[in-house]
KELUM-199505 format. One record per residue (C-alpha): residue in three letters; z, y, x. Coordinates in pm, whole numbers, padded with zeros to 5 digits, always signed. Example, Ala and Ser with C-alpha at 12.3 -4.5 7.8 and 13.67 -1.06 7.14 Angstrom:
KELUM-199505
ALA+00780-00450+01230 SER+00714-00106+01367 
***
This chain:
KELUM-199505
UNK+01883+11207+05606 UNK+01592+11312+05846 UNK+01642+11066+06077 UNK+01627+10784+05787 UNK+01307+10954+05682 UNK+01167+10955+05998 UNK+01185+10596+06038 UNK+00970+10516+05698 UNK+00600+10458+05756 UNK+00378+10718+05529 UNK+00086+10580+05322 UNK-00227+10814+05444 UNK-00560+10846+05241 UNK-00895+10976+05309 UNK-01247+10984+05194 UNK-01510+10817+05441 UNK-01861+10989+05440 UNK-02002+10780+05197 UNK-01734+10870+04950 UNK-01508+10543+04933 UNK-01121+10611+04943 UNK-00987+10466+05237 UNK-00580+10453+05307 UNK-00303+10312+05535 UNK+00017+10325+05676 UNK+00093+10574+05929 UNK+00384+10466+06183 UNK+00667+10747+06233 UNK+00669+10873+06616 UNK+00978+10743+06762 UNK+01250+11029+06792 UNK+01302+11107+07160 UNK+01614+11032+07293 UNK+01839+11340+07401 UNK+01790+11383+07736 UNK+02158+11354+07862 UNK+02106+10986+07741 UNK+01798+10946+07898 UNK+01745+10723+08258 UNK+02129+10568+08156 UNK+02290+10307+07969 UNK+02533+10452+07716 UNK+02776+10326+07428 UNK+02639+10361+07110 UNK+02971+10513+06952 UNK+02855+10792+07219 UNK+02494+10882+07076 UNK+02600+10826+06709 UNK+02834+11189+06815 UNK+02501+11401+06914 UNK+02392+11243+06624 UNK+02169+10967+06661 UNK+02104+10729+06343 UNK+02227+10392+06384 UNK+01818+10311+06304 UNK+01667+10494+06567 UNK+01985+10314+06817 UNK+01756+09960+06697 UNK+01469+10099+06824 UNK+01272+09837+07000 UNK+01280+10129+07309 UNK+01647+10021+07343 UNK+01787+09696+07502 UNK+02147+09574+07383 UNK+02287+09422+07762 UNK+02638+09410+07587 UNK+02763+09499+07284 UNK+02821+09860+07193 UNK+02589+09947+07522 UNK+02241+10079+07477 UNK+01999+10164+07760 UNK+01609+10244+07756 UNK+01413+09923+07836 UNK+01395+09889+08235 UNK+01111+09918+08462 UNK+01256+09737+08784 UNK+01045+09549+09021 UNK+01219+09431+09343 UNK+01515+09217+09305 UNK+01755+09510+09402 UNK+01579+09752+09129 UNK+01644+09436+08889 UNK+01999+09438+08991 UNK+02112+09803+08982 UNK+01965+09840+08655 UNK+02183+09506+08534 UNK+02469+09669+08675 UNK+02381+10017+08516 UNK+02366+09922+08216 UNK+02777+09779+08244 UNK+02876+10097+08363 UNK+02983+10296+08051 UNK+03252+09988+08025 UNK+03353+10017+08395 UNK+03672+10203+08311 UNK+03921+10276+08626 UNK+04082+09987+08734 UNK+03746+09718+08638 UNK+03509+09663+08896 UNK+03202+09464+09022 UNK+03351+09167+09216 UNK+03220+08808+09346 UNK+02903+08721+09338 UNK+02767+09080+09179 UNK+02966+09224+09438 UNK+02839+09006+09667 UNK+02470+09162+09606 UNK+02547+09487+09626 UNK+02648+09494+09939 UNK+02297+09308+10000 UNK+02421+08990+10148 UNK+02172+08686+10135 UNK+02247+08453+09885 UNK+02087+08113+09849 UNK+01932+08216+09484 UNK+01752+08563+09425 UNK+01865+08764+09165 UNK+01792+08643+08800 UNK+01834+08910+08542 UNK+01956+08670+08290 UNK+02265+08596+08530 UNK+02589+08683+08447 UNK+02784+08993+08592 UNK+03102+08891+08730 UNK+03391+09206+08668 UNK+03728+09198+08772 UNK+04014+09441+08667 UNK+04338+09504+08851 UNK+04653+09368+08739 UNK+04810+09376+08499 UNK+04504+09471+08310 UNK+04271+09208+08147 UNK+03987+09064+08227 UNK+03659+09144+08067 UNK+03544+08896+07794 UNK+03193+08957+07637 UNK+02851+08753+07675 UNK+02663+08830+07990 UNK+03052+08882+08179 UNK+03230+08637+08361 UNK+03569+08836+08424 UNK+03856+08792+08654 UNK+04246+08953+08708 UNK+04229+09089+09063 UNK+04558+09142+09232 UNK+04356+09394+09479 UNK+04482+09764+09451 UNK+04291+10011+09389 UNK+04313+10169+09758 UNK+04130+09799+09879 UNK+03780+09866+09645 UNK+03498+10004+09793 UNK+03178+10113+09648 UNK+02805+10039+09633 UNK+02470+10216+09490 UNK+02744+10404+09304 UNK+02968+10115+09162 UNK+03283+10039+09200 UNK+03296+09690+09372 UNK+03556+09451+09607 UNK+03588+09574+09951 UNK+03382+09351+10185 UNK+03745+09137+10283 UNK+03793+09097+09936 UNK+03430+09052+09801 UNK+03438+08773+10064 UNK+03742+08600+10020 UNK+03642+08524+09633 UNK+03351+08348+09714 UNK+03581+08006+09851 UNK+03537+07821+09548 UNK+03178+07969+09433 UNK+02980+07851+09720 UNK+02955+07592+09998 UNK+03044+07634+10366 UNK+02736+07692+10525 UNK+02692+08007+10300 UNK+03039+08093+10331 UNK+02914+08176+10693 UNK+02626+08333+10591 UNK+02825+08582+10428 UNK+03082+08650+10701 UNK+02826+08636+10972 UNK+02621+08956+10768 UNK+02955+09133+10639 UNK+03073+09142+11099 UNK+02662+09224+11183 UNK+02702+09536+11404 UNK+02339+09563+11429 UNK+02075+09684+11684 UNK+01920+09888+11487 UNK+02113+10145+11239 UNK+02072+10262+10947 UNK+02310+10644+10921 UNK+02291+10624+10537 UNK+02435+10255+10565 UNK+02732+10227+10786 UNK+02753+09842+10969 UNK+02955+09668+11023 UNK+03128+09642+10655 UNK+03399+09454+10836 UNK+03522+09268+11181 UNK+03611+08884+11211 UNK+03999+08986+11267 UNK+04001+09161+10940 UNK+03843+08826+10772 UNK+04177+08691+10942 UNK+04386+08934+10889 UNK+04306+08927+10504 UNK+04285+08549+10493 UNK+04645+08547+10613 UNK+04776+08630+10286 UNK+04517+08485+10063 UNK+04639+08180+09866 UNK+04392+08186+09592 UNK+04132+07908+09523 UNK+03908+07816+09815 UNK+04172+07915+10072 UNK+04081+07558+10246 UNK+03723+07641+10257 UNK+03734+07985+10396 UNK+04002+07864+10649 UNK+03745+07631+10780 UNK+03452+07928+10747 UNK+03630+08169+10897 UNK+03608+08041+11307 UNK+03206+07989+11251 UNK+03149+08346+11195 UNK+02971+08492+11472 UNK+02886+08842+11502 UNK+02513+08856+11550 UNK+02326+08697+11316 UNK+02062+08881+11166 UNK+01917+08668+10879 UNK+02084+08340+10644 UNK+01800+08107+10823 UNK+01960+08183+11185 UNK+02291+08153+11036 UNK+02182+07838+10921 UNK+02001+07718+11243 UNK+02290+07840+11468 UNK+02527+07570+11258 UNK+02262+07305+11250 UNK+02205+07326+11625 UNK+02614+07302+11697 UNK+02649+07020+11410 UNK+02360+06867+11597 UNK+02588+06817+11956 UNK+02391+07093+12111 UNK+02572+07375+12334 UNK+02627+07685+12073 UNK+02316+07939+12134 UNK+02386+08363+12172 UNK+02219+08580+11844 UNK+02032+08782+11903 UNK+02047+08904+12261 UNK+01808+09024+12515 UNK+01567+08782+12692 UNK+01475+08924+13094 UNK+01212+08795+13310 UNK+01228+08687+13689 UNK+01323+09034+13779 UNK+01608+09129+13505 UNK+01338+09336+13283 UNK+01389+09320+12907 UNK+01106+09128+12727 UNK+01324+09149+12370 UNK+01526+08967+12186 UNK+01548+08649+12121 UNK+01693+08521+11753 UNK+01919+08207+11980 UNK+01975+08213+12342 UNK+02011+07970+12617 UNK+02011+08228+12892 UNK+02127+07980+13147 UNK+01852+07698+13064 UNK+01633+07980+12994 UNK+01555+07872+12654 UNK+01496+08057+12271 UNK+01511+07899+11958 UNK+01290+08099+11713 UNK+01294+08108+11309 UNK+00969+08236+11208 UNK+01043+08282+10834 UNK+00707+08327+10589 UNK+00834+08745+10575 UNK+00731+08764+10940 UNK+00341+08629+10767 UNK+00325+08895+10515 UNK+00381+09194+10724 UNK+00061+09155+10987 UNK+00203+09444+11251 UNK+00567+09284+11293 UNK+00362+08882+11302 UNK+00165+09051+11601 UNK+00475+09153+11759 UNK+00659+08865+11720 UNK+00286+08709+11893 UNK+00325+08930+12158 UNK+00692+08900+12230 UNK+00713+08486+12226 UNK+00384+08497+12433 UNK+00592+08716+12702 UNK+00886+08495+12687 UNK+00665+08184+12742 UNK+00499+08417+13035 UNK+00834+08419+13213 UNK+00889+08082+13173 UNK+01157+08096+12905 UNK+01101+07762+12677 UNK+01039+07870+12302 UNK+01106+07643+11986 UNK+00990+07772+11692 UNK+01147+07657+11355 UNK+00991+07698+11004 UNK+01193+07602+10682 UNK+01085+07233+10662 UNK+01215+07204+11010 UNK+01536+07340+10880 UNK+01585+07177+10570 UNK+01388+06918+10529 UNK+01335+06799+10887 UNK+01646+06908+11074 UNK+01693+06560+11344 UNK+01330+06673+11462 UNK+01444+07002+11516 UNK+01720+06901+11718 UNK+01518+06651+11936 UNK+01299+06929+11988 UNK+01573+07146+12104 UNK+01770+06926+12353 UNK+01420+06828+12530 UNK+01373+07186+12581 UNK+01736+07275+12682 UNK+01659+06964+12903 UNK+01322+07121+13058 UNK+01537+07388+13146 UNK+01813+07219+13317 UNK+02038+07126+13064 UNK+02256+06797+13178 UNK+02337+06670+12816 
***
């Protein structure tokens, strides 16, 4: 009974100095949770064994993600904090065999997706065959005929492997992005990170894996699949690199190194023309809000332009809201350069 009794208000009185009675209700202090429950979601049926009271398990402290979960309200700020504690609080029901897959799975292995995270959105979970799919509010659940030796793992979840993750995405989103995803799952890039292993994959295991895929969005991915390039660095050059092809233009290089008149490296450029001596530039807003890398960026077109490379710059409007301009401005500087179309 203590915990019921600790969850009643008390009625407090006093004397003030000039002798009136004065009273009120004194709020119980919340009973601290245990602190192997602490930092974690966990299943009620769980803390009512340590015990908890099924009061103190309302507590206004405690957020209900899915039923028969509990987990201490969050305090995530960036959109990857926002979705590790989403996917946190699933875990206690991700049993062997059930596993983040599609879009979810898609996020945590940090590709770009056209929408950021929205911690209202649904968790999509998957479970090996012949086990069932997940049904509950907040879930959208799938049969996988992966095996278990084809999962991978993320920030500590079980998840598709990148082939598979990949491969579910042909009916969820158009083309375009369907590149976007394959060109960041093959990145092998310049720069490595030792805690994060790249690339997650290679285009001939996209193939390979595609080969014996006859789920929905087969067609799509089979026309995805010879876009992917292997050095895109960012959804925008993705993006630009199609739109300059779909455009008539000659296909550019990501992401290679730009030389001057004597074969020294300047940096590199996002898309190269090395043999009309041209660079076609995204400068994204992210590039605004970090001063030191703007300057650099400065600094490095400025050289370019020095050794008479010809630089286009493209913004978003120019991308999605103005993309025949971009392309004009594209083929007249492929044409400065020597270009015969």
């Amino acid at each position: 009974m203590e915990h019921l009794l600790q969850s009643r208000p008390r009625l407090w009185a006093t004397k003030a100095a000039n002798g009136a009675e004065l009273q009120g209700w004194e709020m119980p202090k919340r009973v601290p949770l245990p602190s192997a429950l602490q930092g974690r979601a966990f299943l009620f049926r769980d803390a009512r064994q340590m015990p908890l009271g099924a009061g103190r398990l309302r507590g206004m402290d405690l957020e209900r993600p899915f039923r028969g979960v509990r987990v201490a309200n969050g305090a995530g700020t960036t959109e990857i904090d926002v979705l590790l504690e989403r996917c946190a609080t699933y875990a206690p029901l991700l049993v062997p065999g059930r596993f983040f897959s599609h879009l979810t799975a898609t996020r945590l292995w940090g590709a770009p997706l056209p929408r950021d995270f929205d911690p209202g959105e649904s968790l999509h979970v998957s479970t090996v065959a012949p086990g069932i799919a997940p049904r509950m509010v907040g879930i959208v659940g799938h049969q996988s005929s992966h095996s278990l030796s084809e999962l991978g793992s993320r920030h500590g979840f079980a998840t598709s492997g990148p082939e598979s993750t990949w491969l579910s995405l042909g009916d969820l989103l158009p083309l375009d992005e369907l590149v976007v995803i394959g060109d960041y799952l093959v990145l092998d890039p310049v720069v490595l990170n030792p805690i994060d292993v790249r690339p997650f994959t290679t285009i001939e295991r996209l193939a390979a894996s595609l080969a014996s895929f006859h789920g929905r969005g087969a067609r799509s991915l089979a026309r995805a699949l010879p876009l992917i390039r292997s050095g895109a660095e960012s959804r925008p050059e993705t993006l630009l690199r199609l739109l300059i092809v779909r455009g008539g233009l000659p296909e550019p290089e990501a992401n290679i190194a730009v030389t001057d008149t004597q074969g020294r490296e300047l940096g590199r450029g996002d898309l190269v023309y090395s043999r009309w001596r041209t660079v076609v530039e995204y400068d994204g807003d992210g590039h605004r809000t970090n001063t030191r890398q703007y300057e650099r960026d400065i600094h490095r077109l400025e050289s370019f332009r020095d050794a008479r490379w010809h630089v286009v710059q493209v913004r978003s409007r120019g991308l999605f809201v103005t993309p025949q301009q971009t392309i004009a401005r594209i083929t007249a500087a492929l044409r400065q350069g020597g270009w015969p179309g």
